[in-house]
C-alpha positions as CSV (number, residue, x, y, z in Angstrom):
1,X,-8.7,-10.7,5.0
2,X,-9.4,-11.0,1.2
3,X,-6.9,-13.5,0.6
4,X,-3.7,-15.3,2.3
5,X,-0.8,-13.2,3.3
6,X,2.2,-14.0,1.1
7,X,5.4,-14.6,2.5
8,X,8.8,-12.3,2.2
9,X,11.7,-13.1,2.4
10,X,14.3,-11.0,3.7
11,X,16.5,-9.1,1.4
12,X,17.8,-5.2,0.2
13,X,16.1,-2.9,-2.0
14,X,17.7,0.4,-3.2
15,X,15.5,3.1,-3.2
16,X,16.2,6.4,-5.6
17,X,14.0,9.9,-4.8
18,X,14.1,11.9,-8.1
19,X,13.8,15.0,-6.7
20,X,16.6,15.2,-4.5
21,X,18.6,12.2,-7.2
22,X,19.2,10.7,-3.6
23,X,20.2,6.6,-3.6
24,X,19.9,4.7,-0.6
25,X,19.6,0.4,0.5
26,X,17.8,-0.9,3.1
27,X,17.9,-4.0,4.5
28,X,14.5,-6.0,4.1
29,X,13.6,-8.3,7.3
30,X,10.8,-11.3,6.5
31,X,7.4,-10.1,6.3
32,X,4.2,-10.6,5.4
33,X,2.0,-9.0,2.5
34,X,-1.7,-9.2,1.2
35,X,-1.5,-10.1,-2.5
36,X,-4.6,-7.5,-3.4
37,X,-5.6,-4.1,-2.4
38,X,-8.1,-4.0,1.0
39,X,-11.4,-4.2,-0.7
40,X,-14.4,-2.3,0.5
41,X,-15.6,-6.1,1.6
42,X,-12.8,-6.0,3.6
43,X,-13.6,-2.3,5.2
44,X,-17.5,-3.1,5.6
45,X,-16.4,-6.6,6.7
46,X,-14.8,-5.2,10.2
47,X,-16.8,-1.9,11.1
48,X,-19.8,-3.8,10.1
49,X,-21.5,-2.5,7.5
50,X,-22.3,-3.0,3.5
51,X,-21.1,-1.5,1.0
52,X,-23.4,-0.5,-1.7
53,X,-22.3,-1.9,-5.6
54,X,-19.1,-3.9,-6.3
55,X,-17.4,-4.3,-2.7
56,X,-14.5,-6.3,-4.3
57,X,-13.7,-3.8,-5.7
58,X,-10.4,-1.4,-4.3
59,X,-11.2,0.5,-0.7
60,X,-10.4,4.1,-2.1
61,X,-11.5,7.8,-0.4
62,X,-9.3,6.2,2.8
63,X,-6.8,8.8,4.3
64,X,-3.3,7.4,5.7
65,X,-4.8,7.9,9.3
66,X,-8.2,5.5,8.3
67,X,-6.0,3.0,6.9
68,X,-3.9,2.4,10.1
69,X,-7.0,2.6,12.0
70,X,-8.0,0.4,10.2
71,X,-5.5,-2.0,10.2
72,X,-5.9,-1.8,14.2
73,X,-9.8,-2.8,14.2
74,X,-9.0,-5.4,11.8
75,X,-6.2,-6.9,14.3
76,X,-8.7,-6.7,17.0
77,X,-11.4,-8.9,15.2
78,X,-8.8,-11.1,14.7
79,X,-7.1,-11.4,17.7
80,X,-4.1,-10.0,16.9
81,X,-2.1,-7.2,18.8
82,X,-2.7,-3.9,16.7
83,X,0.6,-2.4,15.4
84,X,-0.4,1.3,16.4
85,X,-1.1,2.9,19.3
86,X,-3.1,5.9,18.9
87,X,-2.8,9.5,21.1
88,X,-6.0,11.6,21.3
89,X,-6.1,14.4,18.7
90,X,-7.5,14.5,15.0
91,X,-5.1,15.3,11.9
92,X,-1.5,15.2,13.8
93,X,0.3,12.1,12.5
94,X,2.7,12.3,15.1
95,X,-0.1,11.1,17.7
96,X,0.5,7.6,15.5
97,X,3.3,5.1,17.0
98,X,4.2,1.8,15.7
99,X,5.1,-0.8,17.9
100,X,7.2,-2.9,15.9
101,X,7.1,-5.7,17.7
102,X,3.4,-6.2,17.2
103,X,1.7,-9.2,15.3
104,X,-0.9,-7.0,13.8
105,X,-2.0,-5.9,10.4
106,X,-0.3,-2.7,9.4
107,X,0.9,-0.5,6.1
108,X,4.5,-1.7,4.9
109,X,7.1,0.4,4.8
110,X,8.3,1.9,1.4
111,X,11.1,-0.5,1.4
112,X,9.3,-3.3,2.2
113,X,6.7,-2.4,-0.9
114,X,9.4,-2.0,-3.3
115,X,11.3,-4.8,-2.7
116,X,7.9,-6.6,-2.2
117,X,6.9,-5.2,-5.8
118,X,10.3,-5.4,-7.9
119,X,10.0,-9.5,-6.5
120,X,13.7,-10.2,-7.5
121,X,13.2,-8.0,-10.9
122,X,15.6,-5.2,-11.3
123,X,13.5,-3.1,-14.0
124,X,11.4,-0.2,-14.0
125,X,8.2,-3.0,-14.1
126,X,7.9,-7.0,-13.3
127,X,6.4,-7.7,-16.3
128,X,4.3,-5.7,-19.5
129,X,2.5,-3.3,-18.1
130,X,-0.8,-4.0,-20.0
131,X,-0.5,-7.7,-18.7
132,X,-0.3,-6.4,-15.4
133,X,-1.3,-3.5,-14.5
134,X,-4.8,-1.1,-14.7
135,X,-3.5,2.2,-15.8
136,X,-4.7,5.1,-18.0
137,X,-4.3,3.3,-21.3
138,X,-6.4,0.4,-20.2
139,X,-8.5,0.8,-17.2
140,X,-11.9,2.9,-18.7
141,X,-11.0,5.7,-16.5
142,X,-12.2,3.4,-13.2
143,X,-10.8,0.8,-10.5
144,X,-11.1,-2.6,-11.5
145,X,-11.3,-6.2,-9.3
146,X,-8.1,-7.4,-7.7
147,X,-6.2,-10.0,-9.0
148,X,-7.9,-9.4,-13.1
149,X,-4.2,-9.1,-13.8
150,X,-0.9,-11.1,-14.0
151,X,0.8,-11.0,-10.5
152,X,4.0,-10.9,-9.8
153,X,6.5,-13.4,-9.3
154,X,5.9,-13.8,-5.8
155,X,2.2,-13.9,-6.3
156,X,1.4,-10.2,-5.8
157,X,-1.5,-8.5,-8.0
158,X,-1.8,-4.8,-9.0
159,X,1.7,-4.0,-7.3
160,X,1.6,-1.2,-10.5
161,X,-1.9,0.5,-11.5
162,X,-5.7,-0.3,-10.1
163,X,-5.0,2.6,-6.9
164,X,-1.8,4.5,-5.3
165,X,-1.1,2.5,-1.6
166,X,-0.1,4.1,1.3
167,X,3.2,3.3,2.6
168,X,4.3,4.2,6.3
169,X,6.7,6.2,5.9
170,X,6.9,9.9,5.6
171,X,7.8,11.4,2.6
172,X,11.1,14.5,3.4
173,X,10.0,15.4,6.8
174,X,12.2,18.9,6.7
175,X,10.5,19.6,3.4
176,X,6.7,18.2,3.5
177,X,5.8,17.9,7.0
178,X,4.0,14.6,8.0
179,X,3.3,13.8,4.1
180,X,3.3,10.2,3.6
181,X,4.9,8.4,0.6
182,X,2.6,6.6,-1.7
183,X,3.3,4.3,-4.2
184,X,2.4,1.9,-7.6
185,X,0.1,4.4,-9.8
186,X,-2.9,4.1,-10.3
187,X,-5.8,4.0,-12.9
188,X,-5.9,7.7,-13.9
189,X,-2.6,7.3,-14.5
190,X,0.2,7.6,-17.3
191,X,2.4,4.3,-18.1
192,X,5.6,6.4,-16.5
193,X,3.9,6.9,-12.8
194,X,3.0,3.0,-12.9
195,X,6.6,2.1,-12.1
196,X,8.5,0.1,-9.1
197,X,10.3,3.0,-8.3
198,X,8.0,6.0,-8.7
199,X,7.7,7.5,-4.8
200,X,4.7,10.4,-4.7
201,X,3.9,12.1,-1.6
202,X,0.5,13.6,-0.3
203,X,-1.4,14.5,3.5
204,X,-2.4,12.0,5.4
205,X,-5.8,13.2,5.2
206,X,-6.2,12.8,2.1
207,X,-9.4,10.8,0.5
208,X,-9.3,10.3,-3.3
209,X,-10.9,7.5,-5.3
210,X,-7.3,6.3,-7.3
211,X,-6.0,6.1,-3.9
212,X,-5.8,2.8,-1.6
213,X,-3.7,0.5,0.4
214,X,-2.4,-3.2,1.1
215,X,-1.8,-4.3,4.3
216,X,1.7,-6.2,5.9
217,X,2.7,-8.3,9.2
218,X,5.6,-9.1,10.5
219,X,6.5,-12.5,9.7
């Protein structure tokens, strides 16, 4: 990987859904997160290839189902058991399980990325958003390096801005389907979407260059 996994501790997060005004807490077990977004390094790096241009910079144009595929070949090259096991069929999230008990790299759940990104704060940000974040106002209208900005308190970069991350989880199943929730903002975007508790939604398919992920293990 890019850089050392950062270390979790366990704790609650409460999560809020604007559409619905729905609250709920979860209950955060230890775990393991990447400080930066998976580079394109990091992408050529496993399926062993190069990357024209700047390969530190953000993977984008990765779906939800090439990010967990990912994270499987990545667990392979490392020797570690992959998190997901994967049924035959192309574009039908269901055929995705996650064994939970698996020491493999995989995409954290929304509660673990908010309670990951809020790092003991209680605001809508960890710190000012143009000291830590690539968003509209600041970014040139473009993805920037990891880690350019100030992390957060547990030694997180670009949590907020840079690209969206995939989370696990689906979005309102009864409502959207098998649309995953994404999360942080990105660089096209206004200072309000580049919040701790912003939750967006979109296909799993989808490939868009403000779009990206980070990658957990269990601890």
């Amino acid at each position: 990987m890019d850089a050392g996994m950062v270390a979790i501790e366990a704790g609650t997060v409460t999560l809020h859904d604007r559409r619905t005004e729905r609250r709920w807490t979860v209950a955060v077990e230890p775990f393991l997160m990447s400080p930066l977004q998976v580079t394109r390094r990091a992408i050529g790096e496993t399926y062993g290839f190069e990357f024209g241009g700047d390969d530190l910079l953000p993977a984008t144009m990765m779906s939800w189902f090439d990010a967990v595929e990912w994270c499987n070949a990545r667990s392979e090259r490392e020797g570690l058991r992959p998190a997901y096991r994967m049924a035959e069929g192309e574009g039908d999230a269901d055929r995705v399980a996650w064994d939970r008990s698996a020491d493999g790299y995989r995409l954290p759940t929304e509660a673990e990325w908010e309670y990951a990104c809020r790092a003991g704060t209680t605001g809508p940000r960890y710190g000012e958003l143009d000291e830590i974040a690539w968003y509209r106002g600041n970014a040139d209208a473009r993805p920037h390096r990891g880690g350019g900005k100030t992390p957060n308190a547990w030694g997180l970069h670009d949590m907020l801005g840079n690209v969206w991350e995939w989370c696990w989880d689906v979005y309102d199943a009864e409502v959207y389907g098998d649309y995953r929730v994404i999360k942080g903002g990105g660089w096209a975007d206004e200072h309000w979407s580049c919040r701790a508790g912003v939750r967006r939604r979109t296909m799993p398919t989808l490939q868009i260059d403000d779009l990206g992920f980070r990658v957990a293990r269990n601890a």
